[in-house]
C-alpha positions in Angstrom: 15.4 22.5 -16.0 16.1 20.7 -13.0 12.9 18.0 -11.6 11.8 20.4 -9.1 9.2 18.9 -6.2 6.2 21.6 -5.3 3.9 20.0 -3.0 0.3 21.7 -2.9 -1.1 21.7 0.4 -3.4 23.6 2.5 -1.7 23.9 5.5 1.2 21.8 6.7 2.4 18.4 5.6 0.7 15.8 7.3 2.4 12.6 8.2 0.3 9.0 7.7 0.1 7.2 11.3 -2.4 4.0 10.0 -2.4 1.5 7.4 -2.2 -2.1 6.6 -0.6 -4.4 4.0 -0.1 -7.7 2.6 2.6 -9.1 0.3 1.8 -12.8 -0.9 4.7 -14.7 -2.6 4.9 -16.0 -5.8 4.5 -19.1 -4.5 2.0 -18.8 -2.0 -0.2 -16.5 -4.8 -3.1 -18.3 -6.7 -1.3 -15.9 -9.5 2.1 -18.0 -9.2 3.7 -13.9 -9.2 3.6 -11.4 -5.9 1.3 -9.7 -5.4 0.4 -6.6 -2.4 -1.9 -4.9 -1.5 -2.8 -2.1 0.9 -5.2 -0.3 2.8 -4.1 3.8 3.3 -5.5 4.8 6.5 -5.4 8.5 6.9 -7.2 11.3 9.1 -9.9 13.8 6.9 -9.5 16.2 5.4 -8.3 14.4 2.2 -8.6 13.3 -1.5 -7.0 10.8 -3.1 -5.9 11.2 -7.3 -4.9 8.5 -9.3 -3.0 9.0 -12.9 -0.5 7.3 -14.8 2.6 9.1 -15.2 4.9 9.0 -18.6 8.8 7.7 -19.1 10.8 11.0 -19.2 14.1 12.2 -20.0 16.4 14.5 -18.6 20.1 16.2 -19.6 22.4 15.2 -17.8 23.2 18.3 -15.7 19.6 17.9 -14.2 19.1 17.4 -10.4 16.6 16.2 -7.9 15.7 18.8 -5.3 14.3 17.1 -1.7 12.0 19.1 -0.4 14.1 19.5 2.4 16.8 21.2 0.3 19.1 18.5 -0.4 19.8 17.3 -3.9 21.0 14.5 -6.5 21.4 13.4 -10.0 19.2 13.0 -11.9 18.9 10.0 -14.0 19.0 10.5 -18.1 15.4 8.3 -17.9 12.2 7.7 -15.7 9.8 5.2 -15.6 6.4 5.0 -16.5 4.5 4.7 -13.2 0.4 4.3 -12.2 0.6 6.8 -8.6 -1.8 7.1 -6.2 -1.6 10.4 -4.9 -2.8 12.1 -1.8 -1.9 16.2 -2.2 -0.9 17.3 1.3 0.9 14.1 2.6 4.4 13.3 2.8 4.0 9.5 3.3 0.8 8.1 1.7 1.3 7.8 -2.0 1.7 4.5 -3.8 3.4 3.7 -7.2 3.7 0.7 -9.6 6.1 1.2 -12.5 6.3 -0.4 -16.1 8.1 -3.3 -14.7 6.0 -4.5 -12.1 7.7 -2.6 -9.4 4.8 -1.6 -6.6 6.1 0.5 -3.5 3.5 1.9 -0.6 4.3 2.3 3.1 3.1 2.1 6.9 4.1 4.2 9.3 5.9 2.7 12.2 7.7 4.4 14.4 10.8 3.9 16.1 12.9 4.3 19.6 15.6 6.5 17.6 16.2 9.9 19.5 19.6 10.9 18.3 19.0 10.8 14.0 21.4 11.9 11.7 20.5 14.3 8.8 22.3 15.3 6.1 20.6 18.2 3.7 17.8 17.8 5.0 16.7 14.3 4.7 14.6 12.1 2.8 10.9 11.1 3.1 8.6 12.4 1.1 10.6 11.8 -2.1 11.9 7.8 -1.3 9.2 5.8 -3.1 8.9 8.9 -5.9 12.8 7.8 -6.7 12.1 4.0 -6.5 9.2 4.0 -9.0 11.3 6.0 -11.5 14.3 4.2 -10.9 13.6 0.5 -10.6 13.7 -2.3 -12.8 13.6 -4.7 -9.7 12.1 -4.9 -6.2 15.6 -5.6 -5.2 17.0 -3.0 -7.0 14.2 -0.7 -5.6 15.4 -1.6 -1.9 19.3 -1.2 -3.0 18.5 2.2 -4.1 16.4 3.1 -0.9 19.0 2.0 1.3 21.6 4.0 -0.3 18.8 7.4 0.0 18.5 6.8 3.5 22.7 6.7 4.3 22.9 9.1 1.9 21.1 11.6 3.8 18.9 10.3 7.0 15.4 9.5 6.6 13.7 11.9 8.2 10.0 10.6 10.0 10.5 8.5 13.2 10.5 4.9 11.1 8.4 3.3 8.4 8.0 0.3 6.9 8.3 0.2 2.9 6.8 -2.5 0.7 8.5 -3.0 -2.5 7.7 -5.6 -4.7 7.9 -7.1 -8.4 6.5 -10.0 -9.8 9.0 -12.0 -8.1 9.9 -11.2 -5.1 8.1 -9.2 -2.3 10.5 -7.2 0.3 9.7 -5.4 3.4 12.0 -2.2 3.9 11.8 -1.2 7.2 13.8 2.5 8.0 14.4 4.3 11.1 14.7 7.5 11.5 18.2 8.3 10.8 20.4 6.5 8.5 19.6 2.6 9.5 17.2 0.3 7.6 17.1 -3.2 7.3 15.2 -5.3 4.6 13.8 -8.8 4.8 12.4 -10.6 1.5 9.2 -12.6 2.1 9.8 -16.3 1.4 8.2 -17.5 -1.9 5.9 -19.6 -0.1 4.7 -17.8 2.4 2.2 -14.2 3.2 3.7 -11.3 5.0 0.8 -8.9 6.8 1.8 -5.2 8.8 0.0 -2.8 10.7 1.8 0.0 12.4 4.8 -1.8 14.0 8.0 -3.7 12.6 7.4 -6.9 11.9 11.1 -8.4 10.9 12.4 -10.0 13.8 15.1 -12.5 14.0 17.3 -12.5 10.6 20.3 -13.9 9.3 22.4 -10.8 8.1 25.1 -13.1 6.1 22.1 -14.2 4.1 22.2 -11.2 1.4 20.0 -13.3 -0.7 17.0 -12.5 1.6 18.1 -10.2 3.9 19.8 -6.6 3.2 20.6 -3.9 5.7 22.4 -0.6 6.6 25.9 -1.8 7.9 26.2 -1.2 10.8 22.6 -1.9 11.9 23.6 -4.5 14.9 26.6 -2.8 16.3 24.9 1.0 16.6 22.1 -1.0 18.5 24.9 -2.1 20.9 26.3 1.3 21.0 23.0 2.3 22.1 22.3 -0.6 24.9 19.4 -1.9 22.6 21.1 -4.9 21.9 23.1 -7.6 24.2 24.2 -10.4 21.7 25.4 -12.3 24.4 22.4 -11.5 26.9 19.8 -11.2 24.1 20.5 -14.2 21.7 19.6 -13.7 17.7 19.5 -10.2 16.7 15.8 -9.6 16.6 15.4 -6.2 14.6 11.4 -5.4 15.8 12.4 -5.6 19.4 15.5 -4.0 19.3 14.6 -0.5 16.7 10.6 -0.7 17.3 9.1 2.3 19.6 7.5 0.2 22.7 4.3 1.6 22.8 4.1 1.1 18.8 5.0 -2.7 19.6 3.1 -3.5 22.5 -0.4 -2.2 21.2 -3.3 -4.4 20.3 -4.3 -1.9 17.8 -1.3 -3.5 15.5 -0.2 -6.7 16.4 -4.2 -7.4 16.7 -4.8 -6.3 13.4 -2.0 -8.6 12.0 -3.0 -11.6 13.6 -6.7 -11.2 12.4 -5.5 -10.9 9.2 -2.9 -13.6 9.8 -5.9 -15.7 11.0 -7.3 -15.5 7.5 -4.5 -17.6 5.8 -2.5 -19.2 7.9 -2.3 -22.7 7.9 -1.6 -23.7 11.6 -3.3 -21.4 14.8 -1.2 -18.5 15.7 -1.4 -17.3 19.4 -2.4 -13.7 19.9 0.7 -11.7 21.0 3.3 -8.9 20.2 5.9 -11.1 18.5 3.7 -12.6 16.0 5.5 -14.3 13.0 7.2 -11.9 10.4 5.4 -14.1 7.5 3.2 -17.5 7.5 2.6 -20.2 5.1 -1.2 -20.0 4.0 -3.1 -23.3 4.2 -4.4 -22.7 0.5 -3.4 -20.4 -2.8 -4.1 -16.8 -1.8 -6.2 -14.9 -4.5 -7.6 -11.7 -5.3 -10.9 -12.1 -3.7 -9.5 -13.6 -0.6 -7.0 -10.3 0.1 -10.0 -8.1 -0.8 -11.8 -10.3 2.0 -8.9 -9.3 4.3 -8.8 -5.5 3.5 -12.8 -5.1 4.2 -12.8 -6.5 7.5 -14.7 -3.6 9.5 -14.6 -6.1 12.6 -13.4 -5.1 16.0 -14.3 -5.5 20.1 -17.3 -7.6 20.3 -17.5 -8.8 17.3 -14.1 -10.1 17.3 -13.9 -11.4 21.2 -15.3 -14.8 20.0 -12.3 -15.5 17.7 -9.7 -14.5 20.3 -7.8 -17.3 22.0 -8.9 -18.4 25.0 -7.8 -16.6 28.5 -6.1 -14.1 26.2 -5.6 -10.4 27.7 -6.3 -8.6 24.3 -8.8 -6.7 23.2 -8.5 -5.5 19.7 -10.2 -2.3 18.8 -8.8 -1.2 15.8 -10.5 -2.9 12.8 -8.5 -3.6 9.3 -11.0 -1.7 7.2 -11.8 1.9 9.3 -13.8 5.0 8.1 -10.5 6.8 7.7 -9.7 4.3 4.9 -9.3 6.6 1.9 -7.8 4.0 -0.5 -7.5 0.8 -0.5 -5.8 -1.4 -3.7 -4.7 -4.9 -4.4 -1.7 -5.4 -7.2 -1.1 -8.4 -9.8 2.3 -8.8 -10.7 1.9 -11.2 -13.4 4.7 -11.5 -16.0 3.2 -14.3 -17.6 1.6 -12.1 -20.5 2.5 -8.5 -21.7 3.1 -6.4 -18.4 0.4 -4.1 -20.0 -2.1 -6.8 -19.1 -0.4 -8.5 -16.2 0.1 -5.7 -14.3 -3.4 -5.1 -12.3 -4.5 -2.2 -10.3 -7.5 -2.8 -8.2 -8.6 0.7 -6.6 -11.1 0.8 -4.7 -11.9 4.4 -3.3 -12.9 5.1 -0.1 -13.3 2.5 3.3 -13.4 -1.0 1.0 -15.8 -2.3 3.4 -18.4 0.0 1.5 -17.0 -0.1 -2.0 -15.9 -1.4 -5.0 -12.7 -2.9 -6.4 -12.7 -1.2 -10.1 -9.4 -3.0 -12.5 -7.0 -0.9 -14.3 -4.7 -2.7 -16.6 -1.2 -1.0 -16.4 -1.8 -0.6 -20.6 -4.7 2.0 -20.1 -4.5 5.1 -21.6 -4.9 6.8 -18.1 -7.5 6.9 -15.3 -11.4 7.9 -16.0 -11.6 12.3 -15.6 -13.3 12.0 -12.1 -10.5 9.7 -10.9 -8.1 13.1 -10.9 -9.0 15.9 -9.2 -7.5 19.4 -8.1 -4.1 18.4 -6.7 -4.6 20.2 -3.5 -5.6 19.3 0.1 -9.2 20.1 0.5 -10.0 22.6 3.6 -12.1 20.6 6.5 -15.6 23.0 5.4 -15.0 21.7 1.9 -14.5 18.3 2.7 -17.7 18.3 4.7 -19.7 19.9 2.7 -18.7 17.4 -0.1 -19.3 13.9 2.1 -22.7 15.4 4.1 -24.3 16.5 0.5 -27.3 14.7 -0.6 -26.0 11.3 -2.7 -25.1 12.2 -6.2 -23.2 9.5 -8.6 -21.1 11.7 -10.3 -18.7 9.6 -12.3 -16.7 12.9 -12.6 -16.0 13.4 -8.9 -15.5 10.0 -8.3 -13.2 10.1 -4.6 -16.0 12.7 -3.9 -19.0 10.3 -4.6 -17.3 6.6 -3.0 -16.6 9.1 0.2 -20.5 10.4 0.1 -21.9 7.2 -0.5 -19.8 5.6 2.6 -21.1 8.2 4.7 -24.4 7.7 3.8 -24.5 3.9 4.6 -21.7 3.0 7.3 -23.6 2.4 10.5 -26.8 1.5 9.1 -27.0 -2.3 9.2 -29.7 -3.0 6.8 -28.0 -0.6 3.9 -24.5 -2.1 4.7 -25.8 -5.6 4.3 -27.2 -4.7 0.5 -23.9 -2.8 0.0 -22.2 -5.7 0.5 -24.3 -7.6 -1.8 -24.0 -5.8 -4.2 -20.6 -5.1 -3.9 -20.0 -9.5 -4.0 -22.0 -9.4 -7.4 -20.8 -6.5 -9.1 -17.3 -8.1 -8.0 -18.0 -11.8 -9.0 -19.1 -10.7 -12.5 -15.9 -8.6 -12.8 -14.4 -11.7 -11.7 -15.6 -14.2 -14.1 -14.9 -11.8 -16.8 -11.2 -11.5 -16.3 -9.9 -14.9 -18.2 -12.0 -14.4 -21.2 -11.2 -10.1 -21.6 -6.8 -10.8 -20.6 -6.9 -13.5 -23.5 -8.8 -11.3 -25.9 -6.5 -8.6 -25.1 -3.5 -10.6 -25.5 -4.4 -11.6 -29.0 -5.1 -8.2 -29.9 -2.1 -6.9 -28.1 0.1 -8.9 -30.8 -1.7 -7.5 -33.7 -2.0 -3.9 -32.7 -1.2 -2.5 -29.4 -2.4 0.9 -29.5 -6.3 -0.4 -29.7 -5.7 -3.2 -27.2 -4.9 -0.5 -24.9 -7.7 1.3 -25.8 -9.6 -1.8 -25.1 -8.3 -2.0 -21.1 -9.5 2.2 -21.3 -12.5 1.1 -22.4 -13.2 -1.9 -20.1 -11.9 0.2 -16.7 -14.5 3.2 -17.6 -17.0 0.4 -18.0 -16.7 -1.3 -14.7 -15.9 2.0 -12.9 -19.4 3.3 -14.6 -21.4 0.3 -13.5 -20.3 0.8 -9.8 -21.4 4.1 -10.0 -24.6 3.7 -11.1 -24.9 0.7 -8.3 -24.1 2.9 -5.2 -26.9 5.4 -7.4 -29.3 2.7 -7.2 -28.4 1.3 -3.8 -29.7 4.8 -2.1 -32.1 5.9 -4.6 -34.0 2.1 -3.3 -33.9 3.3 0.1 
């Protein structure tokens, strides 16, 4: 039986149009592998499912079917994967498969007006393909560049983030059949919003750059691109849609992020730098830091350079947040253990981080729910309830619990408290429980994966009873 895509939704597709991420080098990662992370920024009505999804095989008659109608082979084998799935949208799923390789998106959109489209395109399907297919991020961004000349990607542009414990790579497609990639330099921390952020590259340098070929010379057919006039081919100005490029609401997020790490002042304008080199070892905590900043207009002017002409408005961390995660790539023990998923459901600004080991067995119950796009009466009525910790309906009771305390000062500020101890706790514990599990991984695998079940379920059970207590106190 050929792999066959339905997508349940209630109502039409609905493209993402937020987002931001971060890919920290090996090098520049207190981990010494990659690791990303991402917050999904998407309008309500939504939910947001997480499960881990099996190896399976397939005869080797069987195709993929696009949703557009096109189709390919299938491979004899998939990977085992973790997804983070959002019924309903084309472009806001994330995956990490068994070998490390993570792959989410932002949308950013492009100047293209004349895309070519074969059988319908590609979108939807792109990072599906990737996460079954990959054994490496390179690999991942060979195989995604050969989709999208294959048959036309088919949203305006995106940017693609696909990573593995060694290398982290920014795959940036237009609509159409042009991409180019750029691999973030070992040393250094790549942050996007909604605009391309690869500028000038050296396209000879296939070791850390890749791209459609003929990604300079249909720029010139187009009068994009001068080389003689123009200098270095400079893909974010040349592909990028102006408007996209030009607005605060992006580069302003990147440079506050930016501002975070970097380890030398970055002035506050469009062309900010495509990575930086962090003055310190990035960590867990510190992205999480990143991801929850709520901060915008006032709060922000006193930061901004001085005599600058931007305003930033949109903050990093925005009600509309419906996922956020941060990813260890560590292949320095079993990839069962090494490979971390930190969900956090719902605006992070308001909630917690909750581990899953790769090894689990899956996902608590309450962290899958129906796999359909909730109406805008249901949604409502499930986020404007009275406050319930339900550990069964768990997107449903992070989304009420935000609601209930985003915009009150005095509950935010014990949120957040609680949310530093609960996470410093889970912090300190994370040595002592990987080595534990490591031994017992050796001896007998089957209960040291129970054991990452079994701690997951515990942490994801104590942060529900907090947000319980936090409102029941009030």
């Amino acid at each position: 039986m050929a792999l066959l895509l339905i997508v349940l939704v209630v109502g039409p597709a609905i493209r993402c149009e937020g987002c931001f991420t971060i890919v920290v080098g090996k090098d520049a990662s207190a981990d010494g592998y990659v690791i990303i992370a991402h917050n999904e920024d998407d309008n309500p009505p939504q939910i947001v499912n997480h499960h881990k999804v099996p190896r399976k095989k397939y005869a080797a008659d069987e195709k993929v079917q696009l949703i557009n109608g096109g189709e390919l082979e299938q491979v004899r084998q998939s990977w085992a994967a973790i997804r983070s799935e959002m019924p309903g949208m084309l472009f806001s799923d994330g995956y990490i498969n068994e070998w490390g390789v993570c792959v989410t998106s932002n949308y950013c959109p492009s100047r293209e007006d004349k895309p070519k489209i074969t059988d319908g395109g590609i979108g939807f399907m792109l990072r599906r393909l990737i996460a079954e297919r990959a054994k490496s991020a390179r690999e991942g961004v060979l195989l995604a560049g050969k989709l999208v000349e294959r048959f036309g990607y088919v949203d305006t542009g995106r940017t693609y983030f696909i990573c593995d414990p060694n290398e982290g790579w920014l795959f940036s497609v237009v609509n159409g059949k042009h991409w180019l990639a750029q691999k973030v330099p070992d040393n250094e921390v790549a942050m996007v919003a909604n605009t391309y952020t690869i500028r000038g590259v050296d396209l000879s340098d296939k070791r850390n750059c890749l791209a459609s070929s003929d990604i300079v010379e249909y720029a010139v057919s187009r009068g994009w691109y001068e080389p003689e006039k123009d200098g270095v081919f400079d893909f974010a100005s040349v592909y990028a849609n102006r408007q996209a490029a030009s607005n605060p609401a992006n580069f302003g997020r990147q440079w506050v992020g930016l501002k975070y790490v970097a380890d030398k002042e970055i002035a506050l304008e469009p062309d900010l730098p495509f990575s930086v080199v962090p003055k310190q070892k990035v960590g867990v905590e510190q992205i999480m830091e990143i991801l929850r900043d709520d901060r915008s207009g006032d709060e922000l002017r006193p930061l901004l350079p001085e005599g600058t002409p931007y305003e930033i408005s949109r903050a990093i961390c925005v009600s509309r947040t419906q996922t956020s995660f941060v990813v260890q790539l560590r292949k320095d023990k079993p990839l069962d253990i090494g490979i971390v998923y930190w969900a956090c459901l719902g605006p992070p600004c308001s909630s917690f981080y909750i581990p899953f080991h790769f090894g689990i067995g899956d996902f608590p119950a309450g962290f899958r729910l129906k796999s359909e796009k909730p109406s805008e009466e249901f949604y409502n009525e499930k986020i404007h309830c009275p406050f319930k910790a339900d550990p069964l309906q768990a997107f449903w009771t992070f989304s009420n619990f935000h609601n209930k305390v985003y915009g009150d000062s005095d509950k935010m500020q014990q949120v957040k408290t609680a949310i530093r101890q609960i996470g410093q706790t889970v912090f300190d514990l994370q040595k002592s429980f990987e080595e534990t599990a490591c031994r017992l991984y050796e001896e007998d695998k089957t209960t040291a994966m129970q054991l990452l079940t079994n701690y997951s379920d515990g942490i994801y059970l104590s942060s529900i009873e907090a947000m319980g207590k936090l409102l029941s106190d009030n």
